[in-house]
KEROTI-842531 format. One record per residue (C-alpha): residue number from 1; z, x, y. Coordinates in steps of 0.1 Angstrom, whole numbers. Example, Ala and Ser with C-alpha at 12.3 -4.5 7.8 and 13.67 -1.06 7.14 Angstrom:
  num     pz     px     py
    1     78    123    -45
    2     71    137    -11
This chain:
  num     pz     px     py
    1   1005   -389   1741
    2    993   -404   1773
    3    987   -449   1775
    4    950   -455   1771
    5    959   -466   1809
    6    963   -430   1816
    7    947   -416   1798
    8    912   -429   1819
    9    929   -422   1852
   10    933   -384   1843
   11    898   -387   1824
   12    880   -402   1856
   13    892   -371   1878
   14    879   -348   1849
   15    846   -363   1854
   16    849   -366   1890
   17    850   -326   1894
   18    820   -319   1866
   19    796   -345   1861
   20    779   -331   1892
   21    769   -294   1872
   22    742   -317   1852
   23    725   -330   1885
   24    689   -316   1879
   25    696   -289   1855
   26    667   -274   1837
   27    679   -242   1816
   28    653   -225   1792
   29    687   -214   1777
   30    692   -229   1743
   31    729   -243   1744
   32    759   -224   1731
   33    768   -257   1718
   34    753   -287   1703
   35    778   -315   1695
   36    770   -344   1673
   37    789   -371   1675
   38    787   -404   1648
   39    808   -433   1656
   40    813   -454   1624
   41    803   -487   1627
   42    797   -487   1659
   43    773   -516   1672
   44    745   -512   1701
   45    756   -547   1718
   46    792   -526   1720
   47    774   -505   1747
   48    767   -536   1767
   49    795   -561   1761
   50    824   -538   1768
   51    807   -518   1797
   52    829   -526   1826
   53    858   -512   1808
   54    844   -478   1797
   55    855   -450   1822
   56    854   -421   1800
   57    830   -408   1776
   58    806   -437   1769
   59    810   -443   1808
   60    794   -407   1813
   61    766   -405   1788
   62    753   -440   1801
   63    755   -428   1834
   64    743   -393   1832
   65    724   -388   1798
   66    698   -404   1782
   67    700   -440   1775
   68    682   -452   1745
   69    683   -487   1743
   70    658   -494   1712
   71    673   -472   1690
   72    669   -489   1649
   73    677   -473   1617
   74    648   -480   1592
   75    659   -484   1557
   76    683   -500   1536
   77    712   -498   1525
   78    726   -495   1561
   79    758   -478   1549
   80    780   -450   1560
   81    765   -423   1537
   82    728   -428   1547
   83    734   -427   1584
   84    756   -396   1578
   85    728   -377   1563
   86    700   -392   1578
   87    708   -385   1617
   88    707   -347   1613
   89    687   -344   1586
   90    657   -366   1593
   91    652   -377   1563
   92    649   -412   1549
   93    671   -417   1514
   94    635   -421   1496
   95    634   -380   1500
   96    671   -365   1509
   97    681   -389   1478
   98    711   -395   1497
   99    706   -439   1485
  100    742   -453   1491
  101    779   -445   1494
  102    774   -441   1455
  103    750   -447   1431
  104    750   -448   1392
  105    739   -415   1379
  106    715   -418   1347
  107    723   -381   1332
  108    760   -379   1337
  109    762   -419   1325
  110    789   -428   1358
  111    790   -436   1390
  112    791   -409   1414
  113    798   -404   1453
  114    777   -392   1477
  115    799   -357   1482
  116    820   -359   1452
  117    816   -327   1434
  118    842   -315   1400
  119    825   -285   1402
  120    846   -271   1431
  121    882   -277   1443
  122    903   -295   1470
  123    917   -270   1495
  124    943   -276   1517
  125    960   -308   1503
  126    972   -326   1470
  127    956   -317   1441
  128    936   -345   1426
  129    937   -360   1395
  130    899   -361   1383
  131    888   -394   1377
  132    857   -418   1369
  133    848   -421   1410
  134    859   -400   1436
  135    879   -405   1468
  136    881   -391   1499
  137    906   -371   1488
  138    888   -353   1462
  139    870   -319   1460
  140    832   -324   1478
  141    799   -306   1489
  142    768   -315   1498
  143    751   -308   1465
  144    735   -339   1464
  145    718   -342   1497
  146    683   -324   1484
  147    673   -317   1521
  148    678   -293   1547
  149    699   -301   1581
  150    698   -295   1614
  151    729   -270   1612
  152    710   -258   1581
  153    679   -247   1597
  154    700   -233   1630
  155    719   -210   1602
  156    685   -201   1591
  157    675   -192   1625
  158    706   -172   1634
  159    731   -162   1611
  160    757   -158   1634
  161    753   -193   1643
  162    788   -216   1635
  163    786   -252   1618
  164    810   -268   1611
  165    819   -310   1603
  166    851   -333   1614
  167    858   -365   1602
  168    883   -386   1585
  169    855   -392   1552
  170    846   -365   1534
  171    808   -379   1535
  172    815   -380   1575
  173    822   -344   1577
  174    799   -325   1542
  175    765   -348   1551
  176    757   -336   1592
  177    772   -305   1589
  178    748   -294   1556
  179    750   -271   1534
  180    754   -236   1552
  181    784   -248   1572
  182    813   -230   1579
  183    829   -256   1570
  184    834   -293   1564
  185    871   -314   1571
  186    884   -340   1562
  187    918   -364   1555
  188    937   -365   1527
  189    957   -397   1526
  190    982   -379   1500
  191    990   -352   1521
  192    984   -362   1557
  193    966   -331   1560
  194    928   -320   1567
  195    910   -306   1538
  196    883   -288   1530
  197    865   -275   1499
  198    863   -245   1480
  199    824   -247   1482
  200    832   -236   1521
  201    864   -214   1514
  202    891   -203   1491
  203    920   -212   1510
  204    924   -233   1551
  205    911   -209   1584
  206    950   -203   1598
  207    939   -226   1625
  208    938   -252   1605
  209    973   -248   1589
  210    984   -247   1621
  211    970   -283   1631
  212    988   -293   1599
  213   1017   -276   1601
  214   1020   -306   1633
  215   1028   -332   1606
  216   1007   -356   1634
  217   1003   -375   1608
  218   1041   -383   1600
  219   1043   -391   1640
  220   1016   -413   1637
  221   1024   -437   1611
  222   1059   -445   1627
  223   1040   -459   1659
  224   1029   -495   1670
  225    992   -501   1676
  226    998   -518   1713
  227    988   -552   1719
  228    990   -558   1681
  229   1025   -556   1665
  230   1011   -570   1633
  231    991   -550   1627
  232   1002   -524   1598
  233    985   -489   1588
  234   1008   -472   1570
  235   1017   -481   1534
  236   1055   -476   1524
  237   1057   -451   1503
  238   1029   -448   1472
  239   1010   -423   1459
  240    987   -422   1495
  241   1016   -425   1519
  242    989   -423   1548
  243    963   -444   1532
  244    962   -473   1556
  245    963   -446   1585
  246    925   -446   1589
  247    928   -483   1598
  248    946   -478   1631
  249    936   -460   1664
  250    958   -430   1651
  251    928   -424   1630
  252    907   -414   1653
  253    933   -396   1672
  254    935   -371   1644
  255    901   -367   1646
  256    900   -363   1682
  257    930   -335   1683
  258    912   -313   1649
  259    881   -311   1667
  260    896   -298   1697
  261    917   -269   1673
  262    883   -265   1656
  263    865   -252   1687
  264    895   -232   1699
  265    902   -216   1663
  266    863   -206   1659
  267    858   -201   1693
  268    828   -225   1691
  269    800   -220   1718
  270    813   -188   1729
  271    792   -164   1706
  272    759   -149   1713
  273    740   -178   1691
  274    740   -218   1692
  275    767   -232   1677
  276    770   -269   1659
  277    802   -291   1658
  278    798   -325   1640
  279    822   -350   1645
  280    826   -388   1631
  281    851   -413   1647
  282    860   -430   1611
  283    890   -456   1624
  284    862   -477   1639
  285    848   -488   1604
  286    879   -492   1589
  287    889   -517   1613
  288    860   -533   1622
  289    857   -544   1584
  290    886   -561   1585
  291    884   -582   1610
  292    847   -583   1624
  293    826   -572   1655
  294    838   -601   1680
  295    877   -593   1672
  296    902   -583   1700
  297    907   -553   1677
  298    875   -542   1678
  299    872   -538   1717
  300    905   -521   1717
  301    889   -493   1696
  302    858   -493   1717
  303    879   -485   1748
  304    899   -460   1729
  305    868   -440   1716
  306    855   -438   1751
  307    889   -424   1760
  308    889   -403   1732
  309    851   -392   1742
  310    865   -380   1777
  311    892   -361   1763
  312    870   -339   1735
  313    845   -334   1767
  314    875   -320   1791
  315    884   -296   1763
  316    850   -286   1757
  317    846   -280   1796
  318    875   -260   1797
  319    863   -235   1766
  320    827   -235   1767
  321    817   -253   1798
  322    798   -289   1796
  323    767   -272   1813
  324    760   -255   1781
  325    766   -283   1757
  326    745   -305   1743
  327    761   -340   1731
  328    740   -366   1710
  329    765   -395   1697
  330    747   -423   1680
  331    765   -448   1648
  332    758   -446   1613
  333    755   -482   1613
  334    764   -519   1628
  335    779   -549   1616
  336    775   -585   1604
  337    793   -612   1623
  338    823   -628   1597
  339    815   -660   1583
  340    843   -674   1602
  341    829   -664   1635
  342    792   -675   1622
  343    810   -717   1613
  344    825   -716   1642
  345    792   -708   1665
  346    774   -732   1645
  347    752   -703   1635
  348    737   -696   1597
  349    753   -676   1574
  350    785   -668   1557
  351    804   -658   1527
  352    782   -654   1494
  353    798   -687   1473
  354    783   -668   1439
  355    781   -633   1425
  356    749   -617   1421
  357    758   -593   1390
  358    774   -623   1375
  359    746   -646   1378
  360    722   -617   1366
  361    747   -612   1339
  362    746   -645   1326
  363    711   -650   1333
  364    699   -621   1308
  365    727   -637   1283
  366    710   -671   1284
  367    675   -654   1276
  368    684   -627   1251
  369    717   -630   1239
  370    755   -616   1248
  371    757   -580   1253
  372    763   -560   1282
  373    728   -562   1304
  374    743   -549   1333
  375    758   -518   1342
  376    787   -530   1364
  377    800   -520   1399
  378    767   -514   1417
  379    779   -530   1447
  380    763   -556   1474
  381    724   -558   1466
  382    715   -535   1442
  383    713   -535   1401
  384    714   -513   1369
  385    702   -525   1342
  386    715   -512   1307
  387    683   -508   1295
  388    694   -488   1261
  389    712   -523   1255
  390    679   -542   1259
  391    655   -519   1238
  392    657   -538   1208
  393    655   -573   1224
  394    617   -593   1217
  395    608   -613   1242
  396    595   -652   1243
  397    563   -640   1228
  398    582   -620   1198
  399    568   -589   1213
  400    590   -559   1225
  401    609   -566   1257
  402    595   -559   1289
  403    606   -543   1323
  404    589   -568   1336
  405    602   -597   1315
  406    638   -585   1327
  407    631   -580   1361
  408    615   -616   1364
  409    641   -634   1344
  410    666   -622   1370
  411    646   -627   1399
  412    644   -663   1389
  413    681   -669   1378
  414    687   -652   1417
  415    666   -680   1439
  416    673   -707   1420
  417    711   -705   1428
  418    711   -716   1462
  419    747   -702   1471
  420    733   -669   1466
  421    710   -673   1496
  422    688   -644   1482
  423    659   -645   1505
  424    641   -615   1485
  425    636   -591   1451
  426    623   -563   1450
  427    619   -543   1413
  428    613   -507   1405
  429    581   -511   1392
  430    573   -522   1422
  431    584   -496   1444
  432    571   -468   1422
  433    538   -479   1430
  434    546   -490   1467
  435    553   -522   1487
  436    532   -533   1515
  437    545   -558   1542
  438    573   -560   1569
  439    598   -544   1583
  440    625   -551   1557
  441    599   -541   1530
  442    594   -508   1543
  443    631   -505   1549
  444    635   -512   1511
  445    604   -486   1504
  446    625   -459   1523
  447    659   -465   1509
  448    642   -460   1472
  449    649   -425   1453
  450    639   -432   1415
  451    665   -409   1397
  452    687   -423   1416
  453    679   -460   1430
  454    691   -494   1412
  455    661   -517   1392
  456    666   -544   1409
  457    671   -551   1449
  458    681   -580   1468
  459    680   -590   1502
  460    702   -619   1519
  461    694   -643   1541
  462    705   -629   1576
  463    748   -630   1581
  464    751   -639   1544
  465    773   -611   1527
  466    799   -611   1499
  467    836   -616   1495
  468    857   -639   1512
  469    872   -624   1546
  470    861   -597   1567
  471    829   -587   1571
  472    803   -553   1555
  473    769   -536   1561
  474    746   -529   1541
  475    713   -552   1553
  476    679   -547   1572
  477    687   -567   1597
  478    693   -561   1635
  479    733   -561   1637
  480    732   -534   1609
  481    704   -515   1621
  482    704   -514   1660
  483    728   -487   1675
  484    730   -466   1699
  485    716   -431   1709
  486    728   -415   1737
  487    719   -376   1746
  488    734   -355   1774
  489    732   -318   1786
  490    707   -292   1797
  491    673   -296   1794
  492    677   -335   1790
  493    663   -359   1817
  494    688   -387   1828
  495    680   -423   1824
  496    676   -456   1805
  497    645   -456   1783
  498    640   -487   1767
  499    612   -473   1734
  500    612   -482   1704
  501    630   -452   1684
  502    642   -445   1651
  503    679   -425   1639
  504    657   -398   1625
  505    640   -393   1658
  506    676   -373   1669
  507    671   -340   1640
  508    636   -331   1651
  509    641   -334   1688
  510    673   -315   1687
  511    649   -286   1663
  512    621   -287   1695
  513    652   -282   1719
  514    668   -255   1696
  515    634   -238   1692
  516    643   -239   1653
  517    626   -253   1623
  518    627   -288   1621
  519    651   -300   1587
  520    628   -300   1555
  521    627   -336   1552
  522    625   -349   1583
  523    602   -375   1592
  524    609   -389   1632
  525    591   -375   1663
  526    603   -358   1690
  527    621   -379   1720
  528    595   -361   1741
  529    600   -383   1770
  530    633   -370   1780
  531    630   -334   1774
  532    628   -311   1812
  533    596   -294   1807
């Protein structure tokens, strides 16, 4: 493995000898190969405050792609799942239904993933043991995405078309790719291996065994992350020997080195029809959780992607040729600042001091009694309410209990309790019938799916979030929302364009480029401005 210092020497000549076949190239030519590229947790102001040290990837799309600047995601929650499915598919959560990392699902009575699917089988790993909530590790599909994707609509166009999804998350690699994929991989922590599900295949491509018949995994866990010896991401033993490997740049290393044996073992972009390769960076989120956006940690990943970036671009030269590639890499979200960081700059926000479920909890036990009002584990700003449990409650007024009476009786308990910093509620009724207002209330308004959506949502005050270290996403506000898009390739016009866009802009303009149906659900424009006409 070459030093990251190396590493952008030898990536710097690559780009020396063919950055200059994009200078003014117009092709009617679709592309043999489209590859979209998410970045978890990846921030816009990383673009900016790290620039003088990129020299690789990030270093050419800035420089010789298209530059979006303004580039916002436009609902809540701002999590990994929702960005996953939204940038090549268009579609808001309010109609993919794709609402959070999980969600509470009324007719099977549990909390269920985003990809997790019993119906189907692991392949490739350790056999799971089926539980209540599924991991990465688990059997998937993209079942529960209800809309189309780009790779979707370019399989409906040409069946000999390839898709197929990379990432360390199972929701990473099922949600771009779609449902017609070739196939979707991911990283079993058990194993050390890549996976796959039997809703794609029966048994791993040979390729695939190949890459882990490497045992990279085993190699990685015994190095040092440089420049941070304390720093530990492999657990000692355990059930998931690997399962602190995500948290390292060894992560995305693996990543970085499947792709590369993906494109080789299908022979992507070298058939007679457009082919799609989806890849997500995963180690990026893992750490950045841990220790926040302004951490030493954090730049060091940055630096490595960009490396990383170069290297997937040299090996895609080499097979297909970068003059008949199109690259898109954007984030599936951004980042609060940690509370620490936001004392120590004398700016608002912070830790949450109180819980929301248990101060709704107690709340709704105050008014009506003890029972169980709640259905637990809904996560950061979102609430079920048990309503079988309530049916037989009265209200003040003796009469049968209300939606409403619920929904204000928690909305009250939530802004009178100051440590909560709840800054607005929104209800269900509500949003069955439609919110008007702001920004954040049409981010709400397109985060809501109601068979699958919570009764009750909350938004924080800005760089308020829960728990006691680190730092999440989930919010409508800027450093959640505001990441980058950055396109590249033939038939794109170079430069810095400073619009207003939205994530979901990315699926139809790709479609106009393709000359394909746009994804079902799809609701952004085309990026008209930089397309060679």
């Amino acid at each position: 493995m070459l030093s990251l210092g190396r590493m952008a020497i030898a990536n710097r000549r690559f780009f020396s000898v063919f950055l200059l076949c994009f200078a003014g190239l117009a092709s009617a030519a679709p592309p043999k190969l489209v590859v979209s590229i998410v970045v978890d947790q990846f921030r816009y102001d990383y673009l900016t405050r790290f620039r003088a040290d990129y020299h690789g990837g990030f270093d050419y799309l800035m420089t010789h792609g298209a530059y979006f600047t303004n580039a916002y995601y436009s609902q809540v929650p701002t999590v990994t799942a929702v960005g996953h499915s939204l940038m090549l598919s268009g579609a808001m959560p309010a109609v993919s239904g794709i609402v959070g990392n999980s969600w509470y699902d009324r007719d099977e009575a549990k909390f269920v993933t985003s990809v997790c699917d019993w119906d189907y089988e692991a392949v490739g790993g350790t056999p799971p043991i089926k539980g209540e909530k599924c991991t990465d590790s688990d059997p998937g599909s993209p079942r529960r995405l209800l809309v189309s994707t780009l790779g979707d609509e370019l399989r409906n166009a040409h069946e000999g078309s390839k898709v197929v999804g990379v990432s360390i998350k199972a929701r990473g690699a099922i949600l771009p790719s779609g449902h017609r994929a070739l196939g979707a991989f991911w990283f079993d922590d058990v194993s050390g291996h890549f996976v796959t599900s039997s809703f794609y295949m029966k048994e791993l491509p040979p390729w695939a065994d190949e890459f882990n018949a490497r045992k990279l995994a085993d190699e990685y866990v015994k190095k040092d992350w440089e420049g941070f010896p304390s720093w530990h991401f492999t657990a000692k033993g355990g059930a998931a020997p690997y399962s602190l490997l995500p948290a390292s740049p060894w992560g995305n290393e693996l990543i970085e080195a499947f792709a590369e044996q993906a494109i080789s073992g299908e022979k992507l972009g070298q058939g007679e029809s457009t082919d799609l390769l989806t890849v997500s960076f995963s180690s990026n989120d893992y750490v950045g959780h841990a220790v926040g956006p302004d951490a030493p940690e954090v730049k060091d990943m940055a630096l490595r992607t960009d490396q990383l970036l170069a290297k997937l671009f040299a090996a895609i030269d080499k097979q297909v040729g970068m003059k008949n590639v199109v690259v898109v890499l954007s984030a599936d979200h951004g980042v609060a600042p940690t509370g620490a960081r936001d004392e120590a700059a004398k700016m608002p926000g912070g830790y949450l001091l109180a819980d929301l479920e248990d101060a709704a909890q107690s709340a709704l036990t105050r008014a009506y009694g003890p029972g169980k009002w709640l259905i637990p584990g809904a996560g950061e700003a979102t609430l079920y309410i048990n309503w079988p449990a309530l049916a037989k409650k009265k209200g003040a007024d003796g009469e049968p209990l209300t939606a409403a009476d619920v929904y204000q009786t928690v909305t009250n308990a939530a802004l009178s309790i100051p440590q909560l910093h709840v800054a607005r509620v929104y209800n269900r009724d509500q949003l069955m019938n439609g919110v008007a207002g702001d920004f954040i209330a049409q981010a709400v308004m397109n985060g809501f799916y109601p068979r699958r959506s919570g009764d009750l949502f909350f938004v924080f005050e800005p760089n308020y979030i829960p728990g006691t270290s680190g730092t999440s996403h989930f919010s409508p506000y800027g450093y959640d929302r505001h990441v980058p898009v950055l396109f590249a390739g033939p038939g794109i016009k170079a430069g810095r364009y400073n619009e207003h866009i939205q994530i979901n802009d990315i699926a139809p303009t790709l479609a106009t480029m393709l000359d394909i149906e746009s994804p079902s659900g799809a609701s952004g424009r085309v990026l008209d401005e930089m397309l060679v006409h």
